[in-house]
Backbone as JSON, one array per atom type, in Angstrom:
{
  "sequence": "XXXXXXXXXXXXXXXXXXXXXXXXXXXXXXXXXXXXXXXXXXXXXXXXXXXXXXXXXXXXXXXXXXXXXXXXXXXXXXXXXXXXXXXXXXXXXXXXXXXXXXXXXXXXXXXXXXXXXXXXXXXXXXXXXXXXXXXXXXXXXXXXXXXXXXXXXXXXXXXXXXXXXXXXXXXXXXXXXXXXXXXXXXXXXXXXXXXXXXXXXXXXXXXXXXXXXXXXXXXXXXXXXXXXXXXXXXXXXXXXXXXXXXXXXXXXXXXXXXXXXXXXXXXXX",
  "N": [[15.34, 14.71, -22.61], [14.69, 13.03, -19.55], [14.96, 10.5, -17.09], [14.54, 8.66, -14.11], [16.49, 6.82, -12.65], [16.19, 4.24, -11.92], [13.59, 3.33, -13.42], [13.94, 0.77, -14.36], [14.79, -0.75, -12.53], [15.78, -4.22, -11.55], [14.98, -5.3, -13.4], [15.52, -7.39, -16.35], [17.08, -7.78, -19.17], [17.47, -8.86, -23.13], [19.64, -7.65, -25.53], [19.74, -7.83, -28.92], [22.68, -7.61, -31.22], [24.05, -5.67, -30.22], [26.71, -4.89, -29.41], [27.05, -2.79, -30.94], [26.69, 0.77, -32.67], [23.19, 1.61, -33.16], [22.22, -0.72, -31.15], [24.55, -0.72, -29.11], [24.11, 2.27, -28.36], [21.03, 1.58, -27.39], [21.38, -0.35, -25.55], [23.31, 0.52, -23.24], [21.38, 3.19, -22.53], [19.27, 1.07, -21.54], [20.39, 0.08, -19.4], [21.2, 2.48, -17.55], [18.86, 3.11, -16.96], [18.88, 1.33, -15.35], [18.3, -1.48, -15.78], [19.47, -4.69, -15.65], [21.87, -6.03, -18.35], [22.07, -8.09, -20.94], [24.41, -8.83, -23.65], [24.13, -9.14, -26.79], [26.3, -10.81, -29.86], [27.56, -11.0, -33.13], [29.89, -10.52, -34.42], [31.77, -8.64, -33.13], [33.22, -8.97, -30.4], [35.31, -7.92, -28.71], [34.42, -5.32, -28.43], [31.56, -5.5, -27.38], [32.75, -6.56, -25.07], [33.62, -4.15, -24.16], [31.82, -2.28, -23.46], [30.61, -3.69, -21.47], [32.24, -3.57, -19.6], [32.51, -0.88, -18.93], [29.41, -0.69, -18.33], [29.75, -2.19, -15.95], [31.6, -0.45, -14.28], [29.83, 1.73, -13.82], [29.19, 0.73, -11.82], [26.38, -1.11, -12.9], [25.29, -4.04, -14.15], [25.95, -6.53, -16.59], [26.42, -8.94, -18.98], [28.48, -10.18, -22.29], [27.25, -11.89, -24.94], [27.87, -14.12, -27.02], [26.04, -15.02, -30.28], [24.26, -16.1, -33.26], [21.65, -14.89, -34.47], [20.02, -15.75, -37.36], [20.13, -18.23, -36.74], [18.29, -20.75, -35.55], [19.47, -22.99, -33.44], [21.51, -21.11, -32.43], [20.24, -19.35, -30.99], [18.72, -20.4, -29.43], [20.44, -21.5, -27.17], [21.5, -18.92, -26.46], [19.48, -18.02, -25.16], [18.72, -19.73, -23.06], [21.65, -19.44, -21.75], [21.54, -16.8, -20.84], [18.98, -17.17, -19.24], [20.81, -18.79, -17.48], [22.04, -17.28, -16.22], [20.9, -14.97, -15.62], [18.24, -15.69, -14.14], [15.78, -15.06, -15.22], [13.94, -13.6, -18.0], [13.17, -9.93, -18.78], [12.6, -8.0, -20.45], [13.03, -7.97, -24.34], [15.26, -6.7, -26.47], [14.64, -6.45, -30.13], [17.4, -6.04, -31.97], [19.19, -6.59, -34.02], [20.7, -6.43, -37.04], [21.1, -6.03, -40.81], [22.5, -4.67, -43.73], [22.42, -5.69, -46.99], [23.04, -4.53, -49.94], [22.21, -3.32, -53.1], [20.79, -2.72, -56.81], [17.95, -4.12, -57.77], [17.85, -5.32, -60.02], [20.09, -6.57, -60.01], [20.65, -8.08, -57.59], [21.74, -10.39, -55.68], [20.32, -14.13, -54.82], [21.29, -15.19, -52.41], [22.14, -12.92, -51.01], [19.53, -11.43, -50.45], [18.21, -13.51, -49.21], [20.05, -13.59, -46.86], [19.66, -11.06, -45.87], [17.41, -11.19, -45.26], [16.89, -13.35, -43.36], [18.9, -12.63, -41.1], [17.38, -10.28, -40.34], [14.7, -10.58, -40.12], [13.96, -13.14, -39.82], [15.5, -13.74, -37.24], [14.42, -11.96, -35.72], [11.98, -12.93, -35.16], [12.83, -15.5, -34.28], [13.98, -14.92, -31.94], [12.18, -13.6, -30.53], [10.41, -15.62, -30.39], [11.47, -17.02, -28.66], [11.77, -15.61, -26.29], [9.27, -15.11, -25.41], [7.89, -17.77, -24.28], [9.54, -17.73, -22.18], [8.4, -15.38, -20.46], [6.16, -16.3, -20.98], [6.16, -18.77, -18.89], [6.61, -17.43, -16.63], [5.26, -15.59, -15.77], [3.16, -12.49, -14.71], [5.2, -10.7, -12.47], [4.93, -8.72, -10.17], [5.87, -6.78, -8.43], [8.07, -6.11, -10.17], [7.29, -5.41, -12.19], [4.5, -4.38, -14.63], [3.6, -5.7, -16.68], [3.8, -9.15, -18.02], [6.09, -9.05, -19.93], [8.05, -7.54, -22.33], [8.8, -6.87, -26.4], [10.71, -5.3, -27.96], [10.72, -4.49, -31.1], [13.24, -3.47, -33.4], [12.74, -1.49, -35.89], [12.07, 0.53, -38.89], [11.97, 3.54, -40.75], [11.94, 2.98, -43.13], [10.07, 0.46, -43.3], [7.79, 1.68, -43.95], [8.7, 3.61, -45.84], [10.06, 3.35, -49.22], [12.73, 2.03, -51.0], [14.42, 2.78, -53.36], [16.94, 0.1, -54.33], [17.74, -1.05, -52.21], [15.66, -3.75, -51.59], [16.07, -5.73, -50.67], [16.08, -5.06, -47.79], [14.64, -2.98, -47.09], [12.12, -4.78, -47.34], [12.5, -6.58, -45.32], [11.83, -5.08, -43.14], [8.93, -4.16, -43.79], [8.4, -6.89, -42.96], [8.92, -6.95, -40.47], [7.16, -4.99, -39.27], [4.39, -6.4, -39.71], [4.63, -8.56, -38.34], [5.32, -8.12, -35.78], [3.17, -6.9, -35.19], [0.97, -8.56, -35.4], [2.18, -10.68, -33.4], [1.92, -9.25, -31.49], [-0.71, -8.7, -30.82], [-1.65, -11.88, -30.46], [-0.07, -12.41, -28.27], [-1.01, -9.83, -26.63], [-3.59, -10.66, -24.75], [-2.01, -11.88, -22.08], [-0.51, -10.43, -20.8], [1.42, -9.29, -22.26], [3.86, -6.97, -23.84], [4.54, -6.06, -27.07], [6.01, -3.92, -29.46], [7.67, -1.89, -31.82], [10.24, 0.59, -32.71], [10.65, 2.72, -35.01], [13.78, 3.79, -36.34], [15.08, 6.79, -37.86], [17.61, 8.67, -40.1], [20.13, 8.1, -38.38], [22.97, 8.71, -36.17], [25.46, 6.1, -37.37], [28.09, 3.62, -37.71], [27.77, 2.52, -39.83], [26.5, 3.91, -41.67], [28.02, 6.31, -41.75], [29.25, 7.57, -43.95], [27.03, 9.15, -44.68], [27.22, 11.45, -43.29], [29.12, 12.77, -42.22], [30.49, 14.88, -43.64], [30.06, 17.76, -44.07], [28.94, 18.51, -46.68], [27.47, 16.3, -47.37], [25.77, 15.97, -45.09], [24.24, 18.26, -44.99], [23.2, 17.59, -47.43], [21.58, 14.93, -46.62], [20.02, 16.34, -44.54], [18.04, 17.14, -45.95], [15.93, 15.62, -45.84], [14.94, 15.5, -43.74], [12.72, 16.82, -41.5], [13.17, 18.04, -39.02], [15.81, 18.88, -38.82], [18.06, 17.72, -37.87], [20.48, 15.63, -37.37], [19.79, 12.16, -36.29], [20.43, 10.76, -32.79], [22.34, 7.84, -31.16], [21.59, 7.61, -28.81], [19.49, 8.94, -28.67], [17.1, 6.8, -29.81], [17.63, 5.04, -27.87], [16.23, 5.67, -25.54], [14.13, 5.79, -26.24], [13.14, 3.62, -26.38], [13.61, 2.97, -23.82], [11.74, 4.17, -22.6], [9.32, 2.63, -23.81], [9.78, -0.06, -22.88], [9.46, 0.48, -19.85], [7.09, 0.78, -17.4], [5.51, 3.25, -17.92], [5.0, 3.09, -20.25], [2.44, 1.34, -20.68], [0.07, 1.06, -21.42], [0.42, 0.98, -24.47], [0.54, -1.07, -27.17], [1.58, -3.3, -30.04], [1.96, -1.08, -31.76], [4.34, 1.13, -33.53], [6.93, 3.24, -32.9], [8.03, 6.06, -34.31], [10.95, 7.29, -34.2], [12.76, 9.64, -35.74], [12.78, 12.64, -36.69], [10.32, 13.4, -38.35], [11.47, 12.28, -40.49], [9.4, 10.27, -41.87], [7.53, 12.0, -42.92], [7.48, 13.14, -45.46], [9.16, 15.06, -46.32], [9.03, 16.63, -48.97], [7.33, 17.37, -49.8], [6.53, 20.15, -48.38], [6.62, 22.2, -48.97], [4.05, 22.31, -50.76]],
  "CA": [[14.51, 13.77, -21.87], [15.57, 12.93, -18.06], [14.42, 9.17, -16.47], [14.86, 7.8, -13.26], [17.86, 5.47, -12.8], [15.56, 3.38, -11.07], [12.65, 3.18, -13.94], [13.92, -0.31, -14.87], [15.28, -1.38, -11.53], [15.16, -5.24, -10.94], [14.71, -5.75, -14.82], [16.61, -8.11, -16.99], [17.18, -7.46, -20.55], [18.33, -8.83, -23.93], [19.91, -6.45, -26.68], [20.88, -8.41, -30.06], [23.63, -6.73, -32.26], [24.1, -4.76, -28.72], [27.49, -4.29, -29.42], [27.36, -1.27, -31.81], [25.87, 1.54, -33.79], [21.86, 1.89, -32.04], [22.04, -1.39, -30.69], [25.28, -0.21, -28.34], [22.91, 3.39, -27.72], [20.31, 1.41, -26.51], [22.22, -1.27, -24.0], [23.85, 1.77, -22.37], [20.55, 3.27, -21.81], [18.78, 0.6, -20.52], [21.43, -0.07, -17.56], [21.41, 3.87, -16.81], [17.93, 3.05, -16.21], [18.89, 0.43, -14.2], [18.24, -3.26, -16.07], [20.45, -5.77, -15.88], [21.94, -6.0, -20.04], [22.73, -9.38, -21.67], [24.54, -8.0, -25.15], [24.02, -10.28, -27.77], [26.89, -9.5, -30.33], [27.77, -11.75, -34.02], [31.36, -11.24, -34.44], [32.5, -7.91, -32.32], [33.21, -9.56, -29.16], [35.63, -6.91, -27.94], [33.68, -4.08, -28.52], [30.37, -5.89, -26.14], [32.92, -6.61, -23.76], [34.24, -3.11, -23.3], [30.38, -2.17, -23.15], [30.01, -4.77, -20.09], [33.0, -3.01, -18.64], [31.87, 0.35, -18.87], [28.25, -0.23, -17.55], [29.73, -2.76, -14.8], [32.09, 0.54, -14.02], [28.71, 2.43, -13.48], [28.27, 0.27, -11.17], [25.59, -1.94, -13.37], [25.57, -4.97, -14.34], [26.26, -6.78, -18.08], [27.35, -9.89, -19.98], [28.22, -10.53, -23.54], [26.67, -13.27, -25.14], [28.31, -14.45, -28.96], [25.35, -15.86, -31.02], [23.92, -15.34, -34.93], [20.32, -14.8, -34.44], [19.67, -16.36, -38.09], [20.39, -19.75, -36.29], [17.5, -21.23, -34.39], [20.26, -23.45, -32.42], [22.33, -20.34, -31.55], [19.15, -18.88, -30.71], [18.21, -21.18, -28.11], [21.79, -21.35, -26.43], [21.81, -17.94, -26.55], [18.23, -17.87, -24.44], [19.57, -20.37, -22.44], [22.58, -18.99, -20.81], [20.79, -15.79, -20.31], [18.17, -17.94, -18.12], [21.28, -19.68, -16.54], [22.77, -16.02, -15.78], [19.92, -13.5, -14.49], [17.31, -16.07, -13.45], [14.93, -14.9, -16.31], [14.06, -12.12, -18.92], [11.83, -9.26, -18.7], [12.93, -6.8, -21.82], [14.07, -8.18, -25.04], [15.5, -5.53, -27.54], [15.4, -7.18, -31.14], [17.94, -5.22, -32.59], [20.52, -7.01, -34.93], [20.37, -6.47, -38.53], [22.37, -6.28, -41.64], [22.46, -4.58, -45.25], [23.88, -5.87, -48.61], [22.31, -3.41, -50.72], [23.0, -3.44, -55.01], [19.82, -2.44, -57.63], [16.93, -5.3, -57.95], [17.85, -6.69, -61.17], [22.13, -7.39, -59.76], [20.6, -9.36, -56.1], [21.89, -12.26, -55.6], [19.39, -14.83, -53.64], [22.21, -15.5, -51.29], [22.08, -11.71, -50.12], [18.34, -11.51, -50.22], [18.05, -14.41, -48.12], [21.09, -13.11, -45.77], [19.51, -10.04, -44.77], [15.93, -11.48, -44.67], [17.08, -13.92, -42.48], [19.05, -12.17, -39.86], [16.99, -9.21, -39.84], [13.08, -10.53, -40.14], [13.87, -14.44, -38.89], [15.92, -13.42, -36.39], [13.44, -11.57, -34.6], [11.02, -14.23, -34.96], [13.13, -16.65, -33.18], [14.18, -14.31, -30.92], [10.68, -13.2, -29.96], [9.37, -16.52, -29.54], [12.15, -18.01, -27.12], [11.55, -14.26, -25.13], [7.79, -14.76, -25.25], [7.83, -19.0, -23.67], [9.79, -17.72, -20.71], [7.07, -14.4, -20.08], [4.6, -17.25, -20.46], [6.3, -19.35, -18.24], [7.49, -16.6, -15.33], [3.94, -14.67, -15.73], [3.79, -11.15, -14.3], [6.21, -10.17, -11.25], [3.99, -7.26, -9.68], [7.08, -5.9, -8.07], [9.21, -5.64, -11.15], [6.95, -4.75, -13.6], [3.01, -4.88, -14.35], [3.5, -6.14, -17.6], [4.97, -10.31, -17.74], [7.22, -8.95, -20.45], [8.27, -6.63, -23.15], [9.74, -7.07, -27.01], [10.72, -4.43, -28.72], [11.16, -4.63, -32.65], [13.95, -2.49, -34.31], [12.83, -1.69, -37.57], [13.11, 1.23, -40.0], [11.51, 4.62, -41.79], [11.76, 1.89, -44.78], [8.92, -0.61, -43.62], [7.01, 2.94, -44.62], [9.12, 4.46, -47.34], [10.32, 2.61, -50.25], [14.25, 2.88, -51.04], [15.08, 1.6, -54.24], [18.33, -1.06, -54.24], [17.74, -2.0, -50.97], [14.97, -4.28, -51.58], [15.4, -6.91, -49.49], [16.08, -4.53, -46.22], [12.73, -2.64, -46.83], [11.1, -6.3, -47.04], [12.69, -7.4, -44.17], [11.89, -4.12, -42.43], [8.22, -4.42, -43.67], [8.03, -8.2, -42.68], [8.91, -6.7, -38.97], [5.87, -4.52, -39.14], [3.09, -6.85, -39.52], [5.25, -9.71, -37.48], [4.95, -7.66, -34.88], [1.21, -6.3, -34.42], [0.26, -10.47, -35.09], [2.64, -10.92, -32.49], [1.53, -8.21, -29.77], [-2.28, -9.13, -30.93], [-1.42, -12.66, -29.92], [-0.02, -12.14, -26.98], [-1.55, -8.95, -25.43], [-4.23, -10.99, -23.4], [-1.27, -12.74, -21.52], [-0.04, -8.98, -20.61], [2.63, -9.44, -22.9], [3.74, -5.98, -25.28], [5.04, -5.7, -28.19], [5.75, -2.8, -29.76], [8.67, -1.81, -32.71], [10.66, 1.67, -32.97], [11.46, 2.76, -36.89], [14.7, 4.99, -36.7], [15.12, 7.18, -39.32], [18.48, 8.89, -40.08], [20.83, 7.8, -37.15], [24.24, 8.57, -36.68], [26.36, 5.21, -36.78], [29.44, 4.1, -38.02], [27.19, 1.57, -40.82], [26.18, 5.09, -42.49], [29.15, 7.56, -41.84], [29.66, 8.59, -45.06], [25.66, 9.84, -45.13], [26.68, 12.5, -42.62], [30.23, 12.78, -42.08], [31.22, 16.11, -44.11], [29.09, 18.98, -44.5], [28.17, 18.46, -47.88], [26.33, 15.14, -46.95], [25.21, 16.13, -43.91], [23.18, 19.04, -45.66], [21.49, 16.33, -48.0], [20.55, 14.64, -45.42], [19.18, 16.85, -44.09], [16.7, 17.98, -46.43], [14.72, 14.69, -45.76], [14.5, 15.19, -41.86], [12.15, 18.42, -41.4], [13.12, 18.3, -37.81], [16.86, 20.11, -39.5], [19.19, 17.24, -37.4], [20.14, 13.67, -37.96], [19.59, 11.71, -34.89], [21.87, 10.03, -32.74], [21.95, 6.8, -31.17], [20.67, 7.78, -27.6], [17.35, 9.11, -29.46], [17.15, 5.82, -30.17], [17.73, 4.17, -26.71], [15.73, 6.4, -24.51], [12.68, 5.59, -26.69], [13.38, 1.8, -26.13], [13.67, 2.59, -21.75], [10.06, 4.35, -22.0], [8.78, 1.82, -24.51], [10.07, -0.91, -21.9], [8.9, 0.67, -18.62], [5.59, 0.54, -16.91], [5.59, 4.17, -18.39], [4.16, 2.77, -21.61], [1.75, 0.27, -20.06], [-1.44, 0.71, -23.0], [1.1, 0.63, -25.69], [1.08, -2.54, -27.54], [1.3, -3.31, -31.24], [2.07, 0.33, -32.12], [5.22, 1.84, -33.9], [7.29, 4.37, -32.53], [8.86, 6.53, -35.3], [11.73, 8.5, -33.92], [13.25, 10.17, -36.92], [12.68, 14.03, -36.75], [9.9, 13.44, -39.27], [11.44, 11.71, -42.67], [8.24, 9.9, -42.51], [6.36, 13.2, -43.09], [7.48, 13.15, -46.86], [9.17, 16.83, -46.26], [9.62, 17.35, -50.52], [5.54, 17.87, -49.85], [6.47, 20.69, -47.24], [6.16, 23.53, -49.86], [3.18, 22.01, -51.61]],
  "C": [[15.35, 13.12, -20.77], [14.57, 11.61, -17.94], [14.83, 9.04, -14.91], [15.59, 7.01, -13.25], [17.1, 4.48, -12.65], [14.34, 2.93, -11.7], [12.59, 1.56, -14.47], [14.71, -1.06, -14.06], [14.74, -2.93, -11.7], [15.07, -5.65, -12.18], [15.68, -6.38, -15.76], [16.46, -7.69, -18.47], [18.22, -7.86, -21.71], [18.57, -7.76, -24.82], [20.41, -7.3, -27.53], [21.3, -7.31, -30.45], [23.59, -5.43, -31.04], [25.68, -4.11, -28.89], [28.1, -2.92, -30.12], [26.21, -0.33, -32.33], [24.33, 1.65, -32.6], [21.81, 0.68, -31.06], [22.94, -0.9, -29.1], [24.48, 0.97, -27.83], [21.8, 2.71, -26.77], [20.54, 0.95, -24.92], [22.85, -0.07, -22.65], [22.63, 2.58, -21.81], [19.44, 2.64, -20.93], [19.72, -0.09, -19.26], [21.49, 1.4, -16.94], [20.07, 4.07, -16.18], [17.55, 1.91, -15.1], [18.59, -1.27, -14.2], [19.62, -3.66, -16.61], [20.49, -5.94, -17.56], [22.52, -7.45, -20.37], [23.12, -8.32, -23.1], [25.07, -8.93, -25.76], [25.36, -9.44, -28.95], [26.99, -10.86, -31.68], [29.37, -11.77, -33.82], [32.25, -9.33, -33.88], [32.56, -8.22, -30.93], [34.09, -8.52, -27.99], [34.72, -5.8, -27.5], [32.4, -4.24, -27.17], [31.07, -6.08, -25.07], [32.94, -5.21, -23.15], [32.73, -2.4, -22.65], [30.28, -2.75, -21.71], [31.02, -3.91, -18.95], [32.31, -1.72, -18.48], [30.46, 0.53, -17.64], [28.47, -1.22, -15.49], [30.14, -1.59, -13.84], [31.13, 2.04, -13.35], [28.09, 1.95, -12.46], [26.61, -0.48, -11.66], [26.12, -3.43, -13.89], [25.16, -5.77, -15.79], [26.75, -7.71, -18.04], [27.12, -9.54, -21.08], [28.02, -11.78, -23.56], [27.22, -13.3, -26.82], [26.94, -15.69, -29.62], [24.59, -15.24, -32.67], [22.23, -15.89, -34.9], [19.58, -15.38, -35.36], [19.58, -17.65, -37.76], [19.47, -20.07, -35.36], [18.36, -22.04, -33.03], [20.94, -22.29, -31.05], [21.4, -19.48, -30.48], [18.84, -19.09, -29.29], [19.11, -21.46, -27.24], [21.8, -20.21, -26.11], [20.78, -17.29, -24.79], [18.93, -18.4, -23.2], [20.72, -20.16, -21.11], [22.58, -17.67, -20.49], [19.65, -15.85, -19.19], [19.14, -18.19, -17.19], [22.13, -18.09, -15.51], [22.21, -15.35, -14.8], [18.42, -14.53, -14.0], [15.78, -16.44, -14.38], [14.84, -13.59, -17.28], [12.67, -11.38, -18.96], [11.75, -8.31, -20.08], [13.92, -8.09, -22.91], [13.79, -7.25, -26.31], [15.38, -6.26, -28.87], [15.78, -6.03, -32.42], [18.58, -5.44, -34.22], [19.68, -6.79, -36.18], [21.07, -6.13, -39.42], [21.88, -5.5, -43.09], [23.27, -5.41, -45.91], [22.66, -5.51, -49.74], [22.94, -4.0, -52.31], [20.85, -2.99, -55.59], [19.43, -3.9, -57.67], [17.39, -6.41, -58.81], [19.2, -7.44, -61.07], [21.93, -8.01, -58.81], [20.31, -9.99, -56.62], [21.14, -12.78, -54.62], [20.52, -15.01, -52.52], [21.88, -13.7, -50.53], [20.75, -11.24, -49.58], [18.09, -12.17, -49.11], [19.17, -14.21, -47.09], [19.75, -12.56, -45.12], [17.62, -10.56, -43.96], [16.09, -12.99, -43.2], [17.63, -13.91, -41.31], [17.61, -11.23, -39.38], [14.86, -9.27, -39.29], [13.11, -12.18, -39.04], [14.62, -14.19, -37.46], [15.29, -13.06, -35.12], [12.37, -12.29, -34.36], [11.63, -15.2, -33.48], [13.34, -16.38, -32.2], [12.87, -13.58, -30.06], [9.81, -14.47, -29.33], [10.13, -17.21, -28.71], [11.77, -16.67, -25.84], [9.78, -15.16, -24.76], [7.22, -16.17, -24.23], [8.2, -18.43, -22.04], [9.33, -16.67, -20.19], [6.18, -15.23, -19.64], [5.28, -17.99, -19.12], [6.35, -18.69, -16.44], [5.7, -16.12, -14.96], [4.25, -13.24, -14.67], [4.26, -11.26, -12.92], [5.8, -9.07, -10.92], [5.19, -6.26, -9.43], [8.14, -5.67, -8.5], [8.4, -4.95, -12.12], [5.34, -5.26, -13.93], [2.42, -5.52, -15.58], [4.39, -8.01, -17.48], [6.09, -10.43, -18.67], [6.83, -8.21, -21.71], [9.12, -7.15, -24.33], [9.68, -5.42, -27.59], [11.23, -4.28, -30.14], [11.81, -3.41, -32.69], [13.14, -2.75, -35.67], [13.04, 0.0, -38.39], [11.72, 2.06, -39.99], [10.79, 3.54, -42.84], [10.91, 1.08, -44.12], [7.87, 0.49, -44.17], [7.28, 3.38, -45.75], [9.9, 3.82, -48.05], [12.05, 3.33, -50.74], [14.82, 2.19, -51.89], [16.61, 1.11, -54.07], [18.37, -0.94, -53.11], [16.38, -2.82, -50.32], [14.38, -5.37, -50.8], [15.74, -6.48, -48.08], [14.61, -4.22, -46.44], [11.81, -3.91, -46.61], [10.84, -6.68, -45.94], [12.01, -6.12, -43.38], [10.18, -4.17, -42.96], [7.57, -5.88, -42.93], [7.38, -7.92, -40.73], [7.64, -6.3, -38.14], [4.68, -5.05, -38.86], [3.42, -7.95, -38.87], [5.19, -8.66, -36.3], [3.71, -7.11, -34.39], [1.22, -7.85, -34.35], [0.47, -10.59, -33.43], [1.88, -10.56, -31.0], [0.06, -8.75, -29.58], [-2.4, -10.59, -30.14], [-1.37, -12.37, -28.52], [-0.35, -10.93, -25.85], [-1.96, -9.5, -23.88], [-3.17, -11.82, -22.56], [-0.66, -11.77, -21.0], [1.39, -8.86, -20.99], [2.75, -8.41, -24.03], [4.23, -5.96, -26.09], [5.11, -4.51, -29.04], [7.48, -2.77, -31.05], [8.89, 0.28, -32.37], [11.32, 1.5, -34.45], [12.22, 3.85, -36.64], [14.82, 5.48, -38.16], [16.66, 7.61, -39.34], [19.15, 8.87, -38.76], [22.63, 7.65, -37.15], [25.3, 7.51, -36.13], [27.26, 5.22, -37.91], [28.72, 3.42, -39.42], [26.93, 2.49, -41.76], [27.03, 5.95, -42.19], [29.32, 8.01, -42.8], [28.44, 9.85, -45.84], [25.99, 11.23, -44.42], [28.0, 13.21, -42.17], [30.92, 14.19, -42.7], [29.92, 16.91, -44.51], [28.23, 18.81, -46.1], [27.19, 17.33, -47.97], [25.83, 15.44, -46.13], [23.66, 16.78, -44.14], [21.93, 18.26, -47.15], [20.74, 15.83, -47.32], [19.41, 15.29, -45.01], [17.82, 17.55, -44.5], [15.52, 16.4, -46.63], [14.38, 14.31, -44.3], [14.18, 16.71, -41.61], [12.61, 18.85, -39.76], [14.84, 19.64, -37.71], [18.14, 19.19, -38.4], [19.19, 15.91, -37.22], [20.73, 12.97, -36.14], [20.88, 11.03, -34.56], [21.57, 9.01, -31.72], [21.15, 6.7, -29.75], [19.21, 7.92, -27.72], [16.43, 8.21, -29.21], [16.55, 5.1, -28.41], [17.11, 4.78, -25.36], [14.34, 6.2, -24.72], [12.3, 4.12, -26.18], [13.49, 1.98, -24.65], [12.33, 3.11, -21.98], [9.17, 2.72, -22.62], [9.05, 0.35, -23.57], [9.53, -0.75, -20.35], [7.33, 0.81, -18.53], [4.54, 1.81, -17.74], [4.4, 4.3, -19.59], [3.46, 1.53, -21.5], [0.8, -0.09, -20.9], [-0.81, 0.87, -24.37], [1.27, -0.06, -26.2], [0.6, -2.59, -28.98], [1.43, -1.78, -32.21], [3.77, 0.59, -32.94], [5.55, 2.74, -33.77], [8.06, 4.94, -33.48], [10.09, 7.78, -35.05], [12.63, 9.0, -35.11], [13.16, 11.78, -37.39], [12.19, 13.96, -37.94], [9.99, 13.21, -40.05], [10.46, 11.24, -42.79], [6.97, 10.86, -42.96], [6.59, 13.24, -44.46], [7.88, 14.39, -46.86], [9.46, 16.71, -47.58], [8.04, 17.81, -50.89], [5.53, 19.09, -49.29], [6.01, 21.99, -47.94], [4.93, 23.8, -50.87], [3.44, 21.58, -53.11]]
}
């Protein structure tokens, strides 16, 4: 899949958890398509800078931003000096998110409430400081015919059930129906919303799923497509899903995953 450099010219954009793994895939593709990247990062601060270098090096343009999305304060600082930077925001990615996996009956409420709180509140708060300054800006004809774009990360798992990791699937269902409300809400304001569920993706958070042939080939027998994605997949879906491109798209789920949600152990009947 080929784009236009120029499909997201003029366009500002946040990325949480931007500094790595799909979040890093995406940020890199939306500056190759030409929006300005804020990259939200928790605690890899090198890593988002070298990112900022890289796409500045492309001749684009990037900051990092250090904030923990679970924090309504950091939240709003975060918004903040992303306003005081590019003027305003037209794309925000909500990426960041976190495991701490163990079987049902060994979680601890502290980890429960971790991940449900970066990964489901997070995007809350981060959706509704994006969504004030859409309302406030309203559409910009000559950037974009929409007055702004979120895009939910979420998962395979708000679909398919994965025992001992109970409170990701949660959080990763929560995303699901927090996002149609959302888009439903705000459509008539020409505001979209929309989520992508990756399925097998190769970062460094799962390396050991895919990393030597003998895992690789498990893997692979739950992705009928016969190859485990990789993080561009990812971030190319997130520049259409952001451009004008995908203009009657709203409230929908994009499932890039070379089919795990097809249930391939059905494939033979």
């Amino acid at each position: 899949m080929s784009y236009s450099p120029y499909l997201l010219q003029g366009q500002k954009a946040l990325v949480t958890g931007g500094s790595s793994g799909i979040g890093a895939g995406v940020v890199r593709q939306l500056a190759k398509a030409g929006a300005t990247v804020a990259i939200n990062y928790h605690s890899h601060g090198e890593a988002a800078e070298k990112i900022v270098e890289d796409i500045k090096s492309a001749h684009g343009e990037a900051i990092a931003i250090q904030a923990d999305v679970s924090q309504e304060a950091d939240v709003k600082a975060m918004f903040s000096k992303v306003l005081n930077e590019f003027g305003t925001i037209d794309i925000l990615v909500n990426n960041s998110g976190i495991q701490k996996d163990s079987p049902f009956l060994d979680m601890s409420l502290k980890d429960w409430n971790l991940v449900l709180s970066v990964n489901l509140t997070g995007q809350f708060l981060c959706a509704r400081e994006a969504a004030k300054e859409f309302l406030r800006r309203g559409v910009q004809p000559q950037i974009s015919c929409a007055a702004g774009k979120i895009i939910c990360m979420s998962s395979v798992h708000q679909l398919i059930p994965w025992a001992g990791h109970v409170n990701y699937v949660t959080s990763k269902g929560g995303i699901n129906m927090m996002m149609k409300t959302i888009a439903q809400e705000l459509a008539p304001h020409k505001i979209r919303v929309n989520s992508i569920a990756p399925g097998a993706i190769k970062t460094p958070i799962n390396k050991s799923s895919w990393d030597t042939p003998e895992a690789e080939a498990q893997l692979l027998e739950l992705i009928p497509a016969n190859r485990v994605g990789e993080v561009d997949d990812i971030g190319k879906a997130a520049v259409w899903l952001a451009s004008d491109d995908s203009d009657y798209v709203n409230g929908t789920t994009l499932y890039v995953d070379g089919g795990m949600n097809l249930y391939p152990g059905f494939a033979t009947g």
